[in-house]
C-alpha positions, 0 to 999 in steps of 0.5 A, spaced: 541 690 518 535 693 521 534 692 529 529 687 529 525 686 535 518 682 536 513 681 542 512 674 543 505 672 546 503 666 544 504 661 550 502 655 554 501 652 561 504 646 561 500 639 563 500 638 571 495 634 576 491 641 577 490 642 569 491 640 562 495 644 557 493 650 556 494 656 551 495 663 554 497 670 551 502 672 555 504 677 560 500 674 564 500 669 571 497 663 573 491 664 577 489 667 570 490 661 567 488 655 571 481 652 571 479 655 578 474 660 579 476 668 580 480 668 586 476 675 587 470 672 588 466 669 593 470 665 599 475 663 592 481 666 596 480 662 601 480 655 595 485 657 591 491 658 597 494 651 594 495 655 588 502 658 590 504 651 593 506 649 587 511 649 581 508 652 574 511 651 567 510 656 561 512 655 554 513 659 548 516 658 541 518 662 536 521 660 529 527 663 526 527 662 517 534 664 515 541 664 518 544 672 520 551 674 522 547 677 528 545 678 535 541 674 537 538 676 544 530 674 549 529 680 553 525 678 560 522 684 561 519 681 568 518 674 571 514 673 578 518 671 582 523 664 583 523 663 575 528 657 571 529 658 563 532 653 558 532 655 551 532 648 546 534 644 552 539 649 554 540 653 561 540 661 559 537 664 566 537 664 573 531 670 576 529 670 583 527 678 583 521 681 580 523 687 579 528 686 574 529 685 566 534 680 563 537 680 556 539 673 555 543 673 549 542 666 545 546 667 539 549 661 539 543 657 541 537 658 537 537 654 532 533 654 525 526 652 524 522 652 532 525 654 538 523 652 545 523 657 551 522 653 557 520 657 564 519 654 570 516 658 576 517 656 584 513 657 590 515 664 592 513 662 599 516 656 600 522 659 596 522 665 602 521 660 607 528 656 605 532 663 604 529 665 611 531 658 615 538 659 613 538 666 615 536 667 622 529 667 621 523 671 622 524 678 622 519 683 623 514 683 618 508 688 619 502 685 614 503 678 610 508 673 611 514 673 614 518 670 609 516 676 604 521 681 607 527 675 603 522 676 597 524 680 591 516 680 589 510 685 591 509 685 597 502 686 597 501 679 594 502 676 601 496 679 604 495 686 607 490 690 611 486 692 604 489 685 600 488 678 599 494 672 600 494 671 593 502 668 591 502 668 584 507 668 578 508 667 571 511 672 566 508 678 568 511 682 562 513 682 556 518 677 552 522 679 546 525 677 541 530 682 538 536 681 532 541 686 530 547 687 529 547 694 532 543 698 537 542 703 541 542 700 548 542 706 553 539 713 553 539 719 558 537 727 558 541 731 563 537 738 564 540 744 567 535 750 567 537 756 569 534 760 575 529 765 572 528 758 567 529 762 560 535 758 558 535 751 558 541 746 556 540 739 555 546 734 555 544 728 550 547 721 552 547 715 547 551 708 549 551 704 543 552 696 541 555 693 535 558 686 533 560 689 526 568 690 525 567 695 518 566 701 517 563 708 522 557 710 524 553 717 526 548 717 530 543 724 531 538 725 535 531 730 532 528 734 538 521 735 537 518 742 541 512 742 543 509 747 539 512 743 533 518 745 532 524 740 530 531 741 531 536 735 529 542 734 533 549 730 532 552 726 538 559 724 537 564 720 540 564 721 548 572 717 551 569 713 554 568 707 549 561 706 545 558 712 548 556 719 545 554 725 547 552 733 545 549 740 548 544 743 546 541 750 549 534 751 548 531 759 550 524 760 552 523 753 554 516 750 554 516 749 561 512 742 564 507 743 569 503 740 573 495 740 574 492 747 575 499 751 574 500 750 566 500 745 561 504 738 561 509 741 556 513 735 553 519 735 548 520 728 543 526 725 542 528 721 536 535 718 537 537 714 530 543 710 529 547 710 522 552 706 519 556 711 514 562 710 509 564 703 506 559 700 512 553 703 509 549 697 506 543 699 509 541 705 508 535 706 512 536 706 521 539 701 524 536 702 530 531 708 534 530 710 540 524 715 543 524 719 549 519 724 551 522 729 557 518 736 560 523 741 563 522 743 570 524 745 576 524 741 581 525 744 589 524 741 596 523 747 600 525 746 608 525 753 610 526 754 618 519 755 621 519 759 628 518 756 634 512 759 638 512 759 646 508 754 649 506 751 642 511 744 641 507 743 634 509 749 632 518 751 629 521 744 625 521 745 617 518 746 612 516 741 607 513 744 601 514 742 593 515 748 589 515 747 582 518 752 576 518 758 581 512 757 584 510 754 590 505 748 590 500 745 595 499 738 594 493 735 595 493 728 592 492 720 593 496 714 594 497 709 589 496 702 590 496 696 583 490 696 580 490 689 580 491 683 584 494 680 577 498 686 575 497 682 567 489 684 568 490 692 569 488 695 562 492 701 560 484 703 560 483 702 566 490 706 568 487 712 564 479 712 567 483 712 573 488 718 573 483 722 568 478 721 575 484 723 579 486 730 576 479 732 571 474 731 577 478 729 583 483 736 582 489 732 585 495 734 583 500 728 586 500 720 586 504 717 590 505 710 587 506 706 595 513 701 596 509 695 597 506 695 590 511 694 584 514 699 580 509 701 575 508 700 568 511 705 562 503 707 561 503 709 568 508 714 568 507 717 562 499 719 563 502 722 569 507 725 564 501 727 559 496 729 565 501 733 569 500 729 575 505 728 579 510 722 582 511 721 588 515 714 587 517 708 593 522 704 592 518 697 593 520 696 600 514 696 604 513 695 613 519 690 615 525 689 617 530 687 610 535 684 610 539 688 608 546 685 612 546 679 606 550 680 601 545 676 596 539 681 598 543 687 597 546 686 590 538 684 588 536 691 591 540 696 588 541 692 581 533 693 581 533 700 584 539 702 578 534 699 573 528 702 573 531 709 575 534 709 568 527 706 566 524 712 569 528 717 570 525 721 564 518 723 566 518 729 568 512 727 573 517 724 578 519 728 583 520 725 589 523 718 590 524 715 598 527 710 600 522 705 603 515 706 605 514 705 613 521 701 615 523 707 620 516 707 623 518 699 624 525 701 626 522 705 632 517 701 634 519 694 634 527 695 632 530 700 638 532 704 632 537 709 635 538 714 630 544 717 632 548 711 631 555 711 627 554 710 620 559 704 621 555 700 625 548 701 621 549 695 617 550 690 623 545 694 626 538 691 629 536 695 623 539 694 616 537 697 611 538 704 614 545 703 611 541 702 604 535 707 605 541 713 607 548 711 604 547 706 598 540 709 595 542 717 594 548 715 592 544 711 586 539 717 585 546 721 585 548 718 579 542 715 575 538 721 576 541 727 578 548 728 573 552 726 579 549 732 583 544 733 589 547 728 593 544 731 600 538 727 602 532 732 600 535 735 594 534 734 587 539 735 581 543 742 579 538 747 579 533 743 580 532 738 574 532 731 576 529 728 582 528 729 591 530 723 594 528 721 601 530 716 604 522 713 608 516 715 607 514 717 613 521 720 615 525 726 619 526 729 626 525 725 632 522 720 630 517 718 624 511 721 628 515 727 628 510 732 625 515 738 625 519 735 620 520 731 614 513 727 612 508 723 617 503 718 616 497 720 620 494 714 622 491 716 630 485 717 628 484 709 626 490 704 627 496 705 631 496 707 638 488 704 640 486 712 641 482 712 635 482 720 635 475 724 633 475 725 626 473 732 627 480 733 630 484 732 623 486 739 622 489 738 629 493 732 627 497 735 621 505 735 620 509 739 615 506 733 609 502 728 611 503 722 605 498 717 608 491 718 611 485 716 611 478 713 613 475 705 611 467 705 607 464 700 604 464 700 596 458 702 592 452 697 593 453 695 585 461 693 587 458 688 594 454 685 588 458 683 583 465 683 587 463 681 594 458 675 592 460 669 587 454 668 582 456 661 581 453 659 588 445 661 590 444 668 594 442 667 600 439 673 604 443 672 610 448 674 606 445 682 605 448 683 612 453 687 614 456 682 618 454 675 614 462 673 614 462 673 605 461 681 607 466 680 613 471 677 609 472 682 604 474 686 609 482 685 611 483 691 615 485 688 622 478 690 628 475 693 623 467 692 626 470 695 632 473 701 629 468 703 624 462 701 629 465 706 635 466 712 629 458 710 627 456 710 633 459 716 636 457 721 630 450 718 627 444 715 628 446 707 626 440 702 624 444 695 625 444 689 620 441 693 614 447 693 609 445 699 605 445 703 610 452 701 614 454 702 607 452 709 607 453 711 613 461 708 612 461 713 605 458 719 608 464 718 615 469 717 610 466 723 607 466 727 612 473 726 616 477 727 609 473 734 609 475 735 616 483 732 614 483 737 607 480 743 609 484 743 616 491 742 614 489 747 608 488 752 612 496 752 614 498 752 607 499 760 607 504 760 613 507 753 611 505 750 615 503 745 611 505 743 604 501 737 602 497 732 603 495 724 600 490 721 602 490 713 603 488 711 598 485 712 591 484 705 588 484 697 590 486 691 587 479 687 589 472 688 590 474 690 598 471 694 604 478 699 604 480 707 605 479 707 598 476 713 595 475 710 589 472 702 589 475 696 584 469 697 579 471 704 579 466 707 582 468 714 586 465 714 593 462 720 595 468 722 599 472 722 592 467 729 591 468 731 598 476 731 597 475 734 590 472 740 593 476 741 598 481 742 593 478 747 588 483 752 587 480 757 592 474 754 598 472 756 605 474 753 612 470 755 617 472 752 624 467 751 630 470 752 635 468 749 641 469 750 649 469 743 652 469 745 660 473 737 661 477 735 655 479 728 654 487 730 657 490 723 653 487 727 647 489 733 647 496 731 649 497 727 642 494 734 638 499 738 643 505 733 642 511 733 636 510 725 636 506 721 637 511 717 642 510 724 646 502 724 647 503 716 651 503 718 658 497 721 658 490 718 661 483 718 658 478 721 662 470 720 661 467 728 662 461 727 666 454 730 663 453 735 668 458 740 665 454 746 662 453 746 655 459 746 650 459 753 647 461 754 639 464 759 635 466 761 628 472 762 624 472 763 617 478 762 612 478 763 605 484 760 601 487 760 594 492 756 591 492 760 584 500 761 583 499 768 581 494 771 582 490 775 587 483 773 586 477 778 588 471 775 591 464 777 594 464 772 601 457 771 604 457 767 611 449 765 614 447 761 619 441 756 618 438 753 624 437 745 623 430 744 623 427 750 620 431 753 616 430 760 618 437 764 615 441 769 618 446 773 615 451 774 618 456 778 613 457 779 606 462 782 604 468 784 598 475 781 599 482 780 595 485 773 596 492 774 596 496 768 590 497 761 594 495 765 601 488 766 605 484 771 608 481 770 615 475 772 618 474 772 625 466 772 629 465 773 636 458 771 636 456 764 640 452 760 634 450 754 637 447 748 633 445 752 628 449 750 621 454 755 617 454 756 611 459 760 606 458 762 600 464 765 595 462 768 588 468 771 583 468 777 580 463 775 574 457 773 579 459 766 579 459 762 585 466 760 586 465 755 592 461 754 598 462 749 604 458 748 610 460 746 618 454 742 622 454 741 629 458 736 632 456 730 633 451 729 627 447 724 631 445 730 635 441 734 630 434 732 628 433 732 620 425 730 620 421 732 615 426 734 609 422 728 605 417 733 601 422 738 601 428 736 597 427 738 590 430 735 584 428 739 576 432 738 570 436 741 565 438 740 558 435 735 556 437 731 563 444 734 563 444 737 568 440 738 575 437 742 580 437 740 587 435 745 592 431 744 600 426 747 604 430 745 610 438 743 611 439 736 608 446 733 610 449 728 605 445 728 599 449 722 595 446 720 588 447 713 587 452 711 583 450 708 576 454 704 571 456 709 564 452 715 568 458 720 571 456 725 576 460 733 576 458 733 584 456 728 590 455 728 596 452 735 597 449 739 603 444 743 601 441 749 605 435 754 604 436 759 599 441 755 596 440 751 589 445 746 587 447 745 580 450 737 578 451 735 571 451 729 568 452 725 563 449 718 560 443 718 564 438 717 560 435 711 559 436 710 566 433 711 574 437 714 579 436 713 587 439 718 591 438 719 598 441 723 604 442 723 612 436 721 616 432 719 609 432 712 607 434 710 600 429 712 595 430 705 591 424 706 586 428 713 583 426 717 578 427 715 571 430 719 565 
């Protein structure tokens, strides 16, 4: 018979004290169904904490009208998280891992007429809680509940610095009935491309499983190109028992490649399973299968990099992707669901976001982070479609698991087994590492000795070590990698499957190491209380930098409507950024504390006035991505630097974070600031500054290879009688075109704060060479004024521009720029003319619902018109404002 697969998603939420019975459409979790106002709202965390106490019951039914001689089987795609299944009266399965799918055959249960799925979830925590007391108890746990680390369930549902506590459950994926009596049951495509990437050889896998006892079957497989040619393979029987295979050799593949590079080119796979001869009774499939693969070549590259004298940052490895021949910078975000209810994330949503990611964001990587989930299929195939890379945590997130318990272990690696073969087809995935922030625990709190014997690592104060460097290559060896690429930082034979790395951050010394592996730079606002100046990014870089970042507020419209409940009166003591409703959508630990010193020390701040925190938030924000991006850019043509993720790109809440873009989706102006920085060609001006008395504790941590190397130092205070601070300038302009040298007219000028007076200072022809620099060096002293660096192609068109201010801005005096700023439309109002008398930092155009902006956050000088595209902007007003201007709240209408 043909396979018969059917989605159920017609079911209820049983009776309890808290609700009636209630229908619901599955996937979905209980916070989603009860009768309790959203848990997102308001102080709503705060009153519906009890909801993960307790023991929820879902039902679903499903009829079966005629007997069949067939297979029988529920698929359980995902269940959250402590679940117990009865199917008609009768026990069929034991889940304590969300992670994980369960096929229940129930052949021998279903009767005909009504079936009767029975699923009933228990309390996560207080089940955590249990396991823990009777394995030693607390370990060390860095964000939410102890208990978590015992859990097989996203850890950030116990609380994080950017998340609520909202312990949920329920089938959070789909439930399937499937009928057959023969299907395809597993598939995997091996790739070998060969160095010069002309020929290509695919090695097609199929598992089968049937319960018919007569006649034969065929099996074949249709590859579709993706120029629309179809050439249909046939797989024949492997040695080992209901497994099939065959070669193909493809010349001039069309190659996969990410944003910037080339197109995402993607082959369809079509697998098909007959029954032949006296078996043959119908006619049609039995069963298909589908695939979809990019061939790619995929390397990590650790070169050897020299050790300059009286440079302790400088020599280590280098870490830099290189993608089908051709080395890559990464310059991306980090990803974190999307949702505190993963069932509420709308493929839409997933769509809207990466679309703003790479289209208007030029960012080429997404690194899905190991406190969330493994995502969605529509996830990864976007990043497929949209040429979007994937760096993938395995879900393990800042603790120290368990990993001497059996119990814990066997859960971990049937999890990560399966959704390695789940994913193991995206071309998108290129690295997957073993943890994210577990060795940085090891070294803080564990007394983690890297050079212990292996023997002893699993008996060890830290565990998971056994796991995150023995078990875990070895799954990656085997799903992914054609039993290739065993060492840890390679992927498969010549390249074609995936990286494995065992943490994130990891390598060297320690995971602060900046000369080896990734780092999560995090000096300039959590770990180690220094709080670094955001002006010395570019100073704190390492070989890849995978987490970064700086907190804002969201957008006013998100405050609004996420932060305030519009079931409870608004009260105007709540439009102040330090009313608690305000403070309680802020999770980050010392947040006030931290965010008011960089105000502080950087602007002119107005306390209690809540639009203003929120723009002077946005623009620091801003302002330290373009310092971090532009920086460690800078070192990409030595290779010195291959990347960098900023933390983070999204959130699950309405919530104060590091997010670039806020949970209604509104892009905040440092989304614009990164994207710029990351055009495929831009200038970097440094300004250099001669500080007669450095801050010593400082500059030992920008000296220092690890962040462990810098914690001796003492802070000193520089006294104010020191002469003046004197500046001067270095200009580098750098290209990220893979092949290309790119011939450009560069202008550099100076514009003096407060009257706009111009200066050039050059303008001059140069080639940058592909993926390299060109520097230009000034001697002259500039004082305040500011540099501005324009960049046009060959064809007149301006390339790029950026512009460097005096540091700190609280010290120029933007007066007089009202009258100034002048604002003319285009194109039926699609298109804006911005341009000044006298420099204006920040000009950031308010974010309107349905309008979407091609810029924002713009610095714009004398003699330097600004062009902005836009789109459904009529009908409606905007507000803008900018640095030392208040918000112009009536706007201008459309």
């Amino acid at each position: 018979m043909e396979f018969f697969e059917s989605t159920l998603t017609d079911g209820h939420l049983a009776a309890s004290p808290h609700n009636p019975e209630t229908s619901t459409t599955l996937p979905t979790n209980i916070h989603l169904d009860l009768p309790i106002p959203d848990p997102h709202l308001g102080f709503n965390e705060r009153t519906t904490q009890w909801v993960h106490d307790n023991t929820w019951v879902y039902t679903i039914a499903f009829n079966r009208t005629e007997a069949l001689d067939a297979r029988v089987c529920l698929v359980f795609e995902g269940l959250d998280t402590f679940a117990t299944v009865s199917l008609n009266g009768t026990r069929i399965l034991e889940c304590q891992n969300m992670f994980r799918s369960y096929r229940v055959d129930v052949t021998d249960i279903v009767s005909m007429g009504e079936n009767k799925v029975v699923m009933e979830f228990r309390s996560a925590l207080k089940e955590g809680d249990r396991i823990m007391a009777q394995n030693g108890g607390e370990r060390v746990t860095w964000n939410g509940h102890y208990s978590r680390v015992f859990v097989r369930k996203a850890q950030y549902h116990y609380g994080w610095d950017w998340g609520p506590s909202l312990i949920t459950c329920g089938p959070w994926k789909p439930i399937r009935l499937q009928i057959y009596t023969d299907r395809i049951s597993n598939t995997k495509i091996e790739q070998a491309l060969s160095a010069d990437l002309k020929t290509a050889i695919l090695t097609l896998t199929a598992t089968t499983e049937t319960i018919s006892s007569q006649g034969g079957y065929t099996l074949t497989a249709t590859l579709l190109s993706p120029s629309g040619q179809e050439t249909r393979l046939t797989l024949t029987p492997a040695s080992t028992a209901n497994t099939w295979e065959t070669k193909h050799t493809l010349t001039s593949p069309e190659l996969w490649y990410p944003h910037q590079h080339g197109p995402p080119n993607l082959y369809t796979i079509t697998f098909t399973l007959k029954a032949s001869g006296n078996a043959a009774s119908t006619p049609g499939p039995l069963h298909t299968a589908h695939k979809r693969i990019g061939i790619r070549r995929i390397l990590l590259i650790q070169d050897p990099l020299p050790q300059l004298p009286d440079t302790p940052v400088s020599g280590g490895t280098t870490f830099y992707f290189n993608i089908n021949n051709t080395p890559l910078f990464i310059g991306g975000s980090n990803w974190i669901p999307a949702h505190s209810f993963l069932p509420a994330v709308k493929t839409q949503t997933l769509h809207n976001l990466l679309c703003l990611l790479r289209d208007r964001g030029n960012q080429n990587m997404l690194r899905i982070w190991g406190g969330g989930v493994y995502e969605s299929d529509e996830l990864y195939t976007l990043c497929d479609e949209l040429g979007i890379l994937v760096w993938q945590d395995i879900c393990l997130a800042c603790g120290d698991y368990p990993a001497h318990l059996d119990s814990f272990t066997s859960e971990i690696c049937a999890e990560v087994r399966e959704n390695l073969e789940r994913l193991r087809c995206h071309p998108s995935l290129v690295i997957v590492a073993g943890n994210n922030e577990d060795y940085q625990v090891a070294d803080e709190e564990l007394g983690y000795d890297a050079k212990q014997p292996e023997g002893e690592w699993r008996n060890s104060s830290f565990p998971s070590r056994w796991l995150y460097e023995k078990i875990f290559p070895n799954i990656i060896r085997d799903v992914c990698n054609g039993n290739t690429g065993a060492e840890i930082g390679q992927a498969g034979i010549d390249g074609t499957g995936v990286v494995y790395w065992p943490g994130s951050p990891w390598g060297g010394e320690d995971s602060t190491d900046r000369t080896v592996g990734d780092i999560h730079q995090w000096n300039t606002w959590i770990w180690g209380g220094l709080q670094a100046p955001y002006q010395r990014y570019p100073d704190l870089g390492g070989r890849f930098i995978s987490e970064f970042g700086m907190p804002s507020y969201p957008s006013i419209s998100t405050i609004k409507n996420g932060f305030l409940d519009p079931a409870v009166p608004f009260d105007e003591n709540d439009w102040n950024p330090e009313a608690e409703i305000i403070e309680h959508h802020v999770k980050a630990h010392s947040f006030q504390k931290r965010l008011l010193g960089y105000l502080g020390e950087n602007f002119r701040v107005i306390y209690g006035n809540l639009p203003e925190r929120i723009y002077l938030s946005q623009l620091l924000q801003s302002e330290a991505m373009n310092y971090a991006y532009r920086g460690w850019r800078r070192r990409w043509a030595s290779r010195d630097c291959g990347g960098a993720l900023v933390w983070q790109l999204n959130d699950v809440w309405p919530v104060t974070s590091w997010s670039i873009i806020d949970f209604h989706l509104h892009p905040k102006p440092a989304f614009y600031t990164i994207a710029r920085a990351l055009s495929p060609i831009i200038p970097i001006i440094t300004r250099t500054t001669t500080n007669p008395k450095p801050n010593s504790q400082l500059e030992a941590l920008v000296r220092s290879k690890t962040t462990r190397g810098a914690g001796s130092h003492p802070l000193h205070s520089t006294p104010h009688i020191y002469p003046p601070k004197q500046s001067t300038i270095h200009v580098s302009i750098s290209s990220i075109h893979p092949h290309t040298p790119t011939p450009v007219t560069a202008e550099v000028r100076t514009i003096n704060i407060a009257t706009g007076a111009t200066s050039l200072l050059l303008k001059t022809e140069l080639t940058i060479p592909a993926n390299g620099a060109v520097d230009l060096d000034f001697g002259v002293s500039i004082g305040d004024a500011a540099v501005q660096v324009r960049l046009w192609g060959k064809d007149g068109v301006l390339l790029a521009r950026e512009t460097d201010w005096p540091q700190p801005l609280k010290y120029c005096v933007f007066t007089d720029r009202d009258r100034g700023v002048v604002l003319r439309w285009k194109r039926g109002g699609e298109e804006i003319r911005v341009s000044v008398e006298k420099p204006v930092k920040g000009l950031v155009f308010k974010e309107v619902e349905g309008v979407v902006w091609s810029d924002n956050c713009l610095d714009v000088m004398p003699g330097d018109t600004q062009v902005v595209k836009v789109k459904g902007l009529q009908g409606k007003r905007i507000t803008l404002r900018w640095y030392g201007s208040k918000e112009l709240e009536e706007g201008i209408s459309m």
